[in-house]
C-alpha positions, 0 to 999 in steps of 0.5 A, spaced: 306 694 883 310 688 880 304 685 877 297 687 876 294 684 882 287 684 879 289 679 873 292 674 879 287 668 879 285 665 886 291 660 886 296 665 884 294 671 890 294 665 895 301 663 893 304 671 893 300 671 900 304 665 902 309 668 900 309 674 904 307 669 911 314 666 910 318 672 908 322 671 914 324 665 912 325 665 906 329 672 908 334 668 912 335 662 909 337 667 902 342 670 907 346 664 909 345 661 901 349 668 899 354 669 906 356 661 906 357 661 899 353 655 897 351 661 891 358 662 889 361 656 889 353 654 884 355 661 879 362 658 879 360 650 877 354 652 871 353 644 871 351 644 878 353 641 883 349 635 888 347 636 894 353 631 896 357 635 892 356 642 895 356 639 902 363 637 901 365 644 898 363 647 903 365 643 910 357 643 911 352 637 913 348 635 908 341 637 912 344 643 912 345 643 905 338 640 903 335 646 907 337 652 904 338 649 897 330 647 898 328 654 900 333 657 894 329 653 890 322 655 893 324 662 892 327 661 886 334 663 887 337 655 884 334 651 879 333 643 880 334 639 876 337 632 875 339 632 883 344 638 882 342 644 883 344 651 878 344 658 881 338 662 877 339 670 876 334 671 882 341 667 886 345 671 881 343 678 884 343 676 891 350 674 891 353 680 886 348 686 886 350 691 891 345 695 893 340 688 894 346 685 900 346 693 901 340 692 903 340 685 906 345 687 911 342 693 914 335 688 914 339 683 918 344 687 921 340 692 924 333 692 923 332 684 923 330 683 930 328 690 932 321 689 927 319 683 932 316 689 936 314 692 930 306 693 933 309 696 939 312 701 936 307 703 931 301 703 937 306 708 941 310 712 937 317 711 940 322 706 937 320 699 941 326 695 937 331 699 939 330 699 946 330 691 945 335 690 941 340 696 941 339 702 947 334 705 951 336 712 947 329 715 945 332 715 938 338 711 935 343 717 931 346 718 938 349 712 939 350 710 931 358 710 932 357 705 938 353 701 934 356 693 936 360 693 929 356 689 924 350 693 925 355 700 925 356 698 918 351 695 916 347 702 917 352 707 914 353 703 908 346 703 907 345 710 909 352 711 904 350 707 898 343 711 896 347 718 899 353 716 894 350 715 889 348 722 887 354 725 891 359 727 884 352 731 881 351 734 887 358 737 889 358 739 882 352 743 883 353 746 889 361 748 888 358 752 882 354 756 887 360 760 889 357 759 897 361 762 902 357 759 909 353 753 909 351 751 915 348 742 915 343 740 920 345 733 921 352 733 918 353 725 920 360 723 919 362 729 915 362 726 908 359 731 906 362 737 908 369 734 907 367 732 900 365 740 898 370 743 902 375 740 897 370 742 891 369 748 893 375 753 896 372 758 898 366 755 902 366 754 909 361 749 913 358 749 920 355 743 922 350 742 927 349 735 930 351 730 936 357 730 939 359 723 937 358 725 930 362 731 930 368 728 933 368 723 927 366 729 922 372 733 924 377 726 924 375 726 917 376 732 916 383 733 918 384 727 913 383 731 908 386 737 909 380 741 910 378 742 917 380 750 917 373 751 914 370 745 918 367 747 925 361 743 929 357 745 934 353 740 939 346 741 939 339 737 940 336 738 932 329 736 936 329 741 941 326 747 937 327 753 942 335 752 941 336 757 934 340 755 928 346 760 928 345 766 923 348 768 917 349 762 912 348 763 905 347 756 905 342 750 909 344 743 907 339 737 908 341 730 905 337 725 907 336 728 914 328 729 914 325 724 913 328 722 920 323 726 923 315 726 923 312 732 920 312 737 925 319 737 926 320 738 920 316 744 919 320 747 925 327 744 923 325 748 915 323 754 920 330 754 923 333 753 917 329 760 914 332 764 920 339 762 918 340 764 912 342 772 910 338 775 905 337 771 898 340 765 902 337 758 900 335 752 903 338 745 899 334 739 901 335 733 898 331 727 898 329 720 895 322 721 895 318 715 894 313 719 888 319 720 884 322 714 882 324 712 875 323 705 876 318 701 882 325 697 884 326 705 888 319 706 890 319 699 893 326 699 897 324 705 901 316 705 902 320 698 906 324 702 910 319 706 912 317 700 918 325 701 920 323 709 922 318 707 925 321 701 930 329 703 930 331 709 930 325 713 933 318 711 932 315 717 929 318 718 921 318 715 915 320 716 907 315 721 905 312 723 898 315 729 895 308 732 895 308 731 902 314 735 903 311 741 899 306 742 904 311 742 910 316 747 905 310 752 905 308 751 912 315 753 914 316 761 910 319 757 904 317 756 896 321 751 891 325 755 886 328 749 883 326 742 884 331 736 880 329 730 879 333 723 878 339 724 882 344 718 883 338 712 885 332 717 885 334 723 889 330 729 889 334 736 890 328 742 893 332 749 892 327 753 897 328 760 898 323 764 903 316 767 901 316 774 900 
């Protein structure tokens, strides 16, 4: 928590509860202070600048500017003081921080609209906001590179951001695993496969995913000169009686699970367990919310949860790491190495099979 909610008095409580009811609001009106630059033009100007002034930079009315410069100041992002208006560091960070315009652009982009049907979802279990806004697809990873562009890049750039920031540690520990054959459920645009075959030369990858996902991952690769130890194959991760080819020495999962609710991630571990050769092992990597070193972590992805939930299918969720320990046992398999606090909170599970 960000504060001890049991040291609020009754007047501090009903402010953060209003603060909650008008999130939306606030939410929009922060986006358009950051994407129409009135916060840029404020962090250039340290003495401030009048309603009249900003207005005239910015070739907006007015009424408008008193708006969002009202709202900022409500949320705390401006200060107002002497009729001018100064950016705070709440503004500050909402204009340059990546990870906080990371995250509102896939919450706008991507999530805004379909988390009206929030109720829908959660009640049914399908994924009600992306019929409503994006697709009648039962989930959405069939169509992520048919996305309307804004919203195709918003989401890769949230999934790339978290994903990257742990990638250089992790290529540097799995190229040392002298791993001939890996096979990777869920292999997305390649980023991965490409990025260790460039790492490590003697490694080859298979990857198992929908075939719009392959054909990108295959481009990327020929970019990068590796697509001699790159192949992919068409398949439904979701339809469990389909096997996963045999023999690897290696099942990589990054930030793949936790697209699934528990039972298919128990049958998706026991697939991964029948593909390996002998003394195989099973890398899943993580961001779970239970080991993060700081509460900002932990509080950006219990909030993505609801995304799971309305948006891509209904079912999944961000998970604790003591949950996946229960879903690791049920499968046939047994943590042998877990490190911790890769990139932004990244979990590495090095699984091998129970004997």
């Amino acid at each position: 928590m960000m504060f001890d909610v049991n040291k609020l008095d009754a007047g501090e409580a009903l402010l953060e509860a209003q603060k909650i009811a008008f999130a939306p609001i606030i939410f929009q009106c922060a986006r358009l202070l950051r994407d129409w630059g009135i916060f840029e033009i404020l962090q250039e100007n340290k003495n401030g600048l009048s309603i009249e002034e900003i207005s005239k930079e910015k070739e907006l009315p007015i009424y408008a500017i008193q708006i969002l410069c009202e709202s900022g100041y409500s949320m705390g992002a401006l200060k107002f003081e002497n009729e001018k208006y100064y950016i705070t560091t709440i503004g500050y960070f909402l204009l340059t921080d990546e990870m906080t315009n990371i995250n509102m652009n896939f919450n706008h982009d991507v999530n805004y609209q379909g988390l009206f049907y929030l109720d829908e979802a959660l009640k049914t279990g399908t994924a009600t906001g992306l019929h409503k806004t994006f697709s009648k697809e039962e989930t959405i990873y069939p169509i992520l590179s048919k996305l309307p562009k804004k919203a195709k890049n918003s989401w890769f750039g949230f999934d790339h951001f978290y994903s990257d920031a742990a990638f250089i540690k992790l290529i540097e520990i799995m190229s040392k695993k002298g791993i001939k054959k890996l096979l990777e459920p869920g292999g997305n645009t390649g980023k991965w496969a490409t990025a260790l075959a460039l790492a490590s030369k003697e490694t080859s990858i298979t990857i198992l995913d929908h075939q719009g996902q392959i054909d990108v991952a295959m481009k990327n690769a020929e970019k990068q000169g590796v697509a001699n130890r790159i192949n992919g194959k068409n398949i439904d991760l979701l339809d469990h009686t389909i096997d996963f080819p045999k023999g690897y020495d290696a099942v990589w999962m990054s930030q793949f699970l936790d697209c699934f609710p528990p039972s298919d991630i128990v049958a998706i571990l026991k697939r991964s367990r029948e593909a390996l050769c002998e003394d195989g092992r099973v890398y899943i990597v993580e961001p779970f919310w239970d080991r993060q070193s700081h509460e900002i972590g932990a509080y950006c992805l219990i909030n993505t949860s609801p995304y799971f939930t309305a948006l891509a299918n209904g079912t999944s969720k961000m998970y604790r790491a003591t949950e996946f320990e229960k879903f690791i046992d049920e499968a046939g398999l047994e943590i042998e190495e877990e490190i911790n606090r890769l990139g932004f909170g990244h979990t590495l599970m090095i699984c091998k099979v129970k004997k």
